[in-house]
GUMARPA-420571 format. One record per residue (C-alpha): z, x, y; residue number from 1. Coordinates in Angstrom, 3 decimals, padded with zeros to 6 digits. Last residue first. Example, Ala and Ser with C-alpha at 12.3 -4.5 7.8 and 13.67 -1.06 7.14 Angstrom:
2
+----------+----------+----------+-----+
:        Z :        X :        Y : num :
+----------+----------+----------+-----+
:  007.140 :  013.670 : -001.060 :   2 :
:  007.800 :  012.300 : -004.500 :   1 :
+----------+----------+----------+-----+
***
This chain:
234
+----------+----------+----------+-----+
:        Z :        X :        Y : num :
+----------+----------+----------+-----+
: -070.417 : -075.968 : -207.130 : 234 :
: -067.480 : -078.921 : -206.419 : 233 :
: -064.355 : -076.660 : -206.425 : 232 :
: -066.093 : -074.320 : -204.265 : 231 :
: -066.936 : -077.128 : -201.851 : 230 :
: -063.255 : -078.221 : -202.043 : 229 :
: -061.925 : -074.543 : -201.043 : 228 :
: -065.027 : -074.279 : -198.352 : 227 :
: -063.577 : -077.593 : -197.144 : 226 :
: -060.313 : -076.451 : -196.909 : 225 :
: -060.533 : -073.972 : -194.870 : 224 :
: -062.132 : -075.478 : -192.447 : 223 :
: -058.913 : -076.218 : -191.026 : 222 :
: -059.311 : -072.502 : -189.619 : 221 :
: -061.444 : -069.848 : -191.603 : 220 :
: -060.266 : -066.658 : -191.610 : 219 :
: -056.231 : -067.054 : -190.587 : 218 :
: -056.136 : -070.012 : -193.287 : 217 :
: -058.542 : -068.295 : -196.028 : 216 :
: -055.877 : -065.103 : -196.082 : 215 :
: -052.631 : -067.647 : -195.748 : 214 :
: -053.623 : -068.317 : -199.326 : 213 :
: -052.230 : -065.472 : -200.454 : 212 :
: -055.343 : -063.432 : -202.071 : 211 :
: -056.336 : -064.068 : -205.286 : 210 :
: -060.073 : -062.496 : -204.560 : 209 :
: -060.573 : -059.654 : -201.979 : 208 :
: -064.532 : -059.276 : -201.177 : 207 :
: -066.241 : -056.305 : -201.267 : 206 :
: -066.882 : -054.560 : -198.222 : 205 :
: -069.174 : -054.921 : -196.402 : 204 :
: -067.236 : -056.661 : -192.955 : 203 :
: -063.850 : -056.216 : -194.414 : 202 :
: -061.711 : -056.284 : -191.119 : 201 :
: -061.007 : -060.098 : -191.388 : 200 :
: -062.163 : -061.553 : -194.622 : 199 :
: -065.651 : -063.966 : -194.386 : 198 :
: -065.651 : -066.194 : -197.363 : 197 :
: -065.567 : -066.353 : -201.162 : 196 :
: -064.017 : -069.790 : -202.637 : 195 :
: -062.023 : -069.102 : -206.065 : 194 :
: -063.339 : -071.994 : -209.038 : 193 :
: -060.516 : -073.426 : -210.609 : 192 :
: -061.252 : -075.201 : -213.655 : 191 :
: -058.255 : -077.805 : -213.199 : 190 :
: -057.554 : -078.965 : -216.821 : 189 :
: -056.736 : -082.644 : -217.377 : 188 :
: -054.272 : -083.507 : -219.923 : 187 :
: -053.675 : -086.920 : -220.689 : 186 :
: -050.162 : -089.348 : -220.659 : 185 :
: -049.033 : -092.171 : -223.469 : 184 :
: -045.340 : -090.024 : -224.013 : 183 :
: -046.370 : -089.194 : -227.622 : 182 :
: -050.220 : -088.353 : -225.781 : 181 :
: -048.556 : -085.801 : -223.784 : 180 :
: -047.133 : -084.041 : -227.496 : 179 :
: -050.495 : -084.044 : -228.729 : 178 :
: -051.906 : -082.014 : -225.577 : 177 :
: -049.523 : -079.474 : -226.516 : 176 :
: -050.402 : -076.797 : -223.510 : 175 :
: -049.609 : -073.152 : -225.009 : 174 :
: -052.990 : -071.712 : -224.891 : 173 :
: -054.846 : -074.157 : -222.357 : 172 :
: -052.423 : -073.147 : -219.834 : 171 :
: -054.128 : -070.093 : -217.959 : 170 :
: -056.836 : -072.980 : -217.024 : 169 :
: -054.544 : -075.122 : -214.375 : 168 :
: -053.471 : -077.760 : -215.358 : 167 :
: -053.781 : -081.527 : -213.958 : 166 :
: -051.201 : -084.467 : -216.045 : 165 :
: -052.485 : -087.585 : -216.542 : 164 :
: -051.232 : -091.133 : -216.293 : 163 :
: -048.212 : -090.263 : -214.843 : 162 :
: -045.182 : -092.746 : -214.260 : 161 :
: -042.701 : -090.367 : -212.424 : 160 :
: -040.922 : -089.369 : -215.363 : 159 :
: -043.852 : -089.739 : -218.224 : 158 :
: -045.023 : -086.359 : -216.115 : 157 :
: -041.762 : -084.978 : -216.146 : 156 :
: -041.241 : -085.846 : -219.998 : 155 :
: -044.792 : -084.462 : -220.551 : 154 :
: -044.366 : -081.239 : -218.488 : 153 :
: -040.777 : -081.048 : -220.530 : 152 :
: -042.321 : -081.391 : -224.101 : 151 :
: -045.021 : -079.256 : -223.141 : 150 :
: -042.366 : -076.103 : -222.315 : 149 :
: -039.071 : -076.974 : -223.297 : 148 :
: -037.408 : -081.017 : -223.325 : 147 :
: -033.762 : -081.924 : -222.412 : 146 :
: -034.584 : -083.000 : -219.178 : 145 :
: -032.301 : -083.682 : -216.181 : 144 :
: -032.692 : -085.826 : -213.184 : 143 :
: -035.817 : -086.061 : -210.771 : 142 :
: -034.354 : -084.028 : -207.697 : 141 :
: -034.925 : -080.879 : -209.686 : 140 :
: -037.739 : -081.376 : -210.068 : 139 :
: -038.914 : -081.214 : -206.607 : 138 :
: -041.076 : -083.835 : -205.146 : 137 :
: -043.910 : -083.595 : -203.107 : 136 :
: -046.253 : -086.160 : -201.764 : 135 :
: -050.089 : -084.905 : -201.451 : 134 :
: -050.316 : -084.859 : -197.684 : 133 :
: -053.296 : -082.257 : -197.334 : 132 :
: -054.123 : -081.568 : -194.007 : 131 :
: -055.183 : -078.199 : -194.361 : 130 :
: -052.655 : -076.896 : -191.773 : 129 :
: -049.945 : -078.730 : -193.730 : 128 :
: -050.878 : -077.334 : -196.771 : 127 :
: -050.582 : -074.057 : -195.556 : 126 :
: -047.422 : -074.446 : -193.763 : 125 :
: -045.966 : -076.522 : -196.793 : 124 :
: -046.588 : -073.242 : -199.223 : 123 :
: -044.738 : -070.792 : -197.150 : 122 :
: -041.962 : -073.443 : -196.408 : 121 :
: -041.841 : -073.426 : -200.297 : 120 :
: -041.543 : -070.005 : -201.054 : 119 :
: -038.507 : -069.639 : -198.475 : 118 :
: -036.712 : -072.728 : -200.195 : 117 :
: -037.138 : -071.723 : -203.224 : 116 :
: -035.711 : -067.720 : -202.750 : 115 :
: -032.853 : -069.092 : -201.277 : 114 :
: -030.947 : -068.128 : -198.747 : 113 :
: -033.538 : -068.034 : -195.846 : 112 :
: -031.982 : -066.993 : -192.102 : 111 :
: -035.353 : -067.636 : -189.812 : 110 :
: -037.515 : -065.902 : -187.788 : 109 :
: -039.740 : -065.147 : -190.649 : 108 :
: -040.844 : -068.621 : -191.508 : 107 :
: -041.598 : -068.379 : -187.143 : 106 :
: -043.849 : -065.632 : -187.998 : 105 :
: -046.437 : -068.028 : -189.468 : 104 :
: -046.356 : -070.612 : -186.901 : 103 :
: -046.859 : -068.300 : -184.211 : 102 :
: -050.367 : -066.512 : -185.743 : 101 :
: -051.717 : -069.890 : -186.614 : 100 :
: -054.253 : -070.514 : -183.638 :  99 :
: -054.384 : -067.484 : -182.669 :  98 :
: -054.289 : -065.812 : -186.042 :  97 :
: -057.430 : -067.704 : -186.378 :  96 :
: -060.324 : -065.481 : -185.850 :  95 :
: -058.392 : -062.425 : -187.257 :  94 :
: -057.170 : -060.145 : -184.659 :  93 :
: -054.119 : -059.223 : -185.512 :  92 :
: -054.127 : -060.211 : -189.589 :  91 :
: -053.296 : -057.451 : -191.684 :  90 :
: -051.759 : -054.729 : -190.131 :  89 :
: -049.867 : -055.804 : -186.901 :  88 :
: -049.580 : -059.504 : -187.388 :  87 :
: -049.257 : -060.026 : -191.453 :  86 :
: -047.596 : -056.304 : -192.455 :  85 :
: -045.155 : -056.811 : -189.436 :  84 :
: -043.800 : -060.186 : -190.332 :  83 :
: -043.282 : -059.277 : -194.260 :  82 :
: -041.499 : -055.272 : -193.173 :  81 :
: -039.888 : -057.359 : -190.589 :  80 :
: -038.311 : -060.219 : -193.347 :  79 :
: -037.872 : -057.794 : -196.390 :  78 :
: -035.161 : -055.527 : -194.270 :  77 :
: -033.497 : -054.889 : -197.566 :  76 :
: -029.632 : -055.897 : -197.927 :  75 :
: -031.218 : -059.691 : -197.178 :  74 :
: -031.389 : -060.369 : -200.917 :  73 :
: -032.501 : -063.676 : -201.725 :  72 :
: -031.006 : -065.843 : -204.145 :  71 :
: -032.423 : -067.705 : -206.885 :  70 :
: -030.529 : -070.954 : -207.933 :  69 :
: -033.257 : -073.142 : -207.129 :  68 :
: -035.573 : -071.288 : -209.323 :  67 :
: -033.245 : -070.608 : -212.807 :  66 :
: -031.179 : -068.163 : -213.227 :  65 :
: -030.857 : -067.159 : -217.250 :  64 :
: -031.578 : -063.096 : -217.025 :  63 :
: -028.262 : -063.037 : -215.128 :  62 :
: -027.387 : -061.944 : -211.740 :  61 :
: -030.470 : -060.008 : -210.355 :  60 :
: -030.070 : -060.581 : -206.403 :  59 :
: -033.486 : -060.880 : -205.283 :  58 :
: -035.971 : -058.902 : -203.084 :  57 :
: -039.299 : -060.834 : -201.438 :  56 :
: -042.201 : -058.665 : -202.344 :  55 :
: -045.399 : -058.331 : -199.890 :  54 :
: -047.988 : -056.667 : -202.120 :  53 :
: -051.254 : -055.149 : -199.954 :  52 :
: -054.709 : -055.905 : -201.313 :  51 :
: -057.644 : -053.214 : -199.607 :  50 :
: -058.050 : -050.817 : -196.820 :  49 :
: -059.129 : -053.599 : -194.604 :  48 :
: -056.038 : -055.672 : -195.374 :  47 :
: -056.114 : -058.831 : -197.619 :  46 :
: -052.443 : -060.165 : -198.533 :  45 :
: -050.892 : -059.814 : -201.886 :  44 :
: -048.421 : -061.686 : -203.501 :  43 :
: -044.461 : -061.999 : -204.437 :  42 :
: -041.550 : -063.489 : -205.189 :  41 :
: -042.542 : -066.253 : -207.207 :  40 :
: -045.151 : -064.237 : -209.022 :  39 :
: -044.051 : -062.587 : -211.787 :  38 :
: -042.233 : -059.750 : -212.554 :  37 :
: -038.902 : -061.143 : -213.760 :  36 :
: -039.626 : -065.149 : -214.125 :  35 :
: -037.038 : -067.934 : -212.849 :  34 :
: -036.133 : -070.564 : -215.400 :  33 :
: -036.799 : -073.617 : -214.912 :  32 :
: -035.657 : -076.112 : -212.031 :  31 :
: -037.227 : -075.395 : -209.196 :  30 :
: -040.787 : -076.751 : -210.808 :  29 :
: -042.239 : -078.361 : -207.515 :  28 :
: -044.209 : -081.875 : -209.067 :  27 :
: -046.802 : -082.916 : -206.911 :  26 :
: -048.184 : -086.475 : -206.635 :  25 :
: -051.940 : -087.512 : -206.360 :  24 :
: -053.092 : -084.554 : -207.374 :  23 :
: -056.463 : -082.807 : -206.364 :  22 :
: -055.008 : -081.056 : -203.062 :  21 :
: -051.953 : -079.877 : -205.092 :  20 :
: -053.892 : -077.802 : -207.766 :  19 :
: -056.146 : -076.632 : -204.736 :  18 :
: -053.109 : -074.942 : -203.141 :  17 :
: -052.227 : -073.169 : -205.889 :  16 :
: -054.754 : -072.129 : -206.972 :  15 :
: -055.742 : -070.667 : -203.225 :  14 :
: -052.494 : -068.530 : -203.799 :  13 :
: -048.952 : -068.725 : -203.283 :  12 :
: -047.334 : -067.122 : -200.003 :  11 :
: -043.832 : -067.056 : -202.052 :  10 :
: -044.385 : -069.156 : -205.155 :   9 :
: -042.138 : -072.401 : -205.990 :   8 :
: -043.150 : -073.292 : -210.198 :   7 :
: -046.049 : -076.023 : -210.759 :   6 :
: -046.697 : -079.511 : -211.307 :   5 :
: -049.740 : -081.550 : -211.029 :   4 :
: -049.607 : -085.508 : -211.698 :   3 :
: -052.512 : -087.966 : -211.995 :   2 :
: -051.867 : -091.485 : -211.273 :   1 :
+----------+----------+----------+-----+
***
């Protein structure tokens, strides 16, 4: 059985979402610590003037929080400044907003606490409207680990009886392939390859890579995922 695992993003990207199509079981990372300035919170969305940021605000209460614990702060009006950048700015109009258009503002419609549970609903609708029904399973839910970095992939991995583990590229550096093979499980690396297709409003211009997602879901349709897999494949 190969095994993917990766931390809860907010509108994550095509990565992402291809890292979980090509496992047989997906791991959600809640448990470690949560990163200052990176992407769990955040990512851009394709506009015709070019990428715009849509940031989900947290309440900063020590430098140790982990995922699940992360809180968001509903002080800032995140949630209509989120709903109107995606219908009125980004996306009206787009061949499958349509289709998809309700289904993303409903995430907005409702009261999110935490930050994990928001990013997550944001991932499921994609994956959902791709039709991929990888089983999930949050870490969390899987006991507790004494292990850091490799050691904890592999004792996750050796967890839910892994025979390899997929990663993406950005983890060959720190990836202890030696300490998988202690707990009798591989290391595959994912060698992502980013789709290019039609964007809505950017007929000549140059196409917006790392995107949300959601961008090659309101472009294409359920086709979507084919032009992610036929990427993958070429």
């Amino acid at each position: 059985m190969r095994v993917a695992m990766h931390q809860p993003h907010y509108l994550p990207w095509l990565g992402l979402i291809d890292k979980v199509d090509r496992s047989d079981l997906f791991v959600v990372l809640d448990h470690v610590q949560y990163e200052r300035k990176g992407w769990q919170n955040r990512n851009y969305v394709a506009s015709k003037n070019g990428p715009v940021l849509l940031t989900v605000p947290v309440i900063q209460r020590s430098r140790d929080e982990r995922i699940l614990d992360k809180e968001i702060d509903d002080s800032h009006p995140w949630r209509e400044k989120h709903r109107r950048t995606l219908a009125e700015h980004c996306y009206r109009g787009a061949p499958f907003w349509d289709a998809y258009g309700e289904r993303v503002l409903a995430v907005y419609e409702r009261e999110w606490t935490h930050l994990a549970d928001l990013a997550w609903a944001t991932t499921e609708l994609v994956l959902d409207a791709f039709g991929i029904d990888t089983p999930v399973v949050r870490a969390s839910e899987l006991g507790e680990f004494p292990g850091q970095k490799s050691e904890l992939l592999a004792q996750l991995s050796a967890k839910v009886g892994a025979g390899s583990m997929l990663s993406g590229d950005g983890a060959r550096d720190y990836v202890d392939q030696e300490i998988f093979k202690r707990y009798g499980v591989s290391v595959e690396w994912q060698g992502f390859h980013h789709p290019v297709y039609p964007q809505h409003g950017r007929r000549g211009a140059e196409f917006l890579p790392r995107m949300a997602a959601l961008d090659l879901l309101l472009n294409a349709g359920p086709d979507g995922i084919g032009i992610l897999r036929e990427a993958r494949s070429g």
